[in-house]
C-alpha positions as CSV (number, residue, x, y, z in Angstrom):
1,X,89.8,77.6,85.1
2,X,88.4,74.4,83.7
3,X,90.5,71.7,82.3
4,X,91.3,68.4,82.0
5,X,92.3,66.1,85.1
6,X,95.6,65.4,82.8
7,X,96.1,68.7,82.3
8,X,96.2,69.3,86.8
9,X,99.6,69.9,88.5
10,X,101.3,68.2,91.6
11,X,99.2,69.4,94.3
12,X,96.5,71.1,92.2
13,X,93.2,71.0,93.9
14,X,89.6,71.0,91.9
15,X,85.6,70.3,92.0
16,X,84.9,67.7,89.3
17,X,82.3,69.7,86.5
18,X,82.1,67.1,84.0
19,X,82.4,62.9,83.1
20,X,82.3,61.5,79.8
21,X,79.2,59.3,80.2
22,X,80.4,56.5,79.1
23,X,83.0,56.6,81.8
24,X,80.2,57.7,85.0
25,X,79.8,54.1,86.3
26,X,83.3,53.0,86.2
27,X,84.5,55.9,87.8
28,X,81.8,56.4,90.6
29,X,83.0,53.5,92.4
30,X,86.0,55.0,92.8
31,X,84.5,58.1,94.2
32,X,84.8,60.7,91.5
33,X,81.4,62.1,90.8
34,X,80.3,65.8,89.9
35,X,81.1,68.0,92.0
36,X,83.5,66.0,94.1
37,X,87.1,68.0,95.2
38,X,90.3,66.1,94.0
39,X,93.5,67.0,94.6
40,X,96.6,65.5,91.8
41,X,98.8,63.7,94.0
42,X,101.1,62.1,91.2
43,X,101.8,62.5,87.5
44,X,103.9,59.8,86.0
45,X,106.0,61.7,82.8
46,X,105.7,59.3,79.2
47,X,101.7,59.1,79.2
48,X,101.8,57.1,82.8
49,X,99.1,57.3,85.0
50,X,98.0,60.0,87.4
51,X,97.1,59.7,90.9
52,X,94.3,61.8,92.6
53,X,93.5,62.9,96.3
54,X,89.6,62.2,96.8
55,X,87.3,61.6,100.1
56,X,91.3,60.5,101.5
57,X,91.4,58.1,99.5
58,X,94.4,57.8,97.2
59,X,92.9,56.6,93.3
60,X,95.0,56.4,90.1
61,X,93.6,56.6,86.8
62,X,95.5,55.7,83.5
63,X,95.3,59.0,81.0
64,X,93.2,58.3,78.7
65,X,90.9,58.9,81.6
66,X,92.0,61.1,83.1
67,X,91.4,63.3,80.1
68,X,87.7,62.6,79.7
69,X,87.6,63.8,82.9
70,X,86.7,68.3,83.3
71,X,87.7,69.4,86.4
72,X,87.3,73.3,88.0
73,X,91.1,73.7,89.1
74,X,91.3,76.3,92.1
75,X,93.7,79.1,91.9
């Protein structure tokens, strides 16, 4: 099921399907890229950040985006 990286769980694994463009670059260099597995880590209630499992790497992301960010969530 796709959705947004906001919309993940605690503990909810998926392969990244889309990036808003203007967000590629910024976000590369922290490892997210189509078609790279995450895993949500950490949601912070009241709009806080989130914080994602990728390549072992702990990497938080504020939600604004976070939701620009389509994800493949695995059941």
């Amino acid at each position: 099921m796709e959705k947004k990286l906001s919309e993940m769980t605690y503990g909810e694994e998926g392969i990244v399907k889309s990036i808003e463009e203007s967000l590629r670059n910024n976000v590369a260099g922290m490892g997210i890229r189509t078609g790279k597995k995450l895993k949500m880590v950490t949601k912070q209630p009241i709009k806080g950040p989130v914080v994602v499992l990728v390549d072992e790497s702990r990497t938080s992301l504020g939600l604004g985006i976070a939701d620009k960010i389509m994800v493949e969530a695995e059941k």
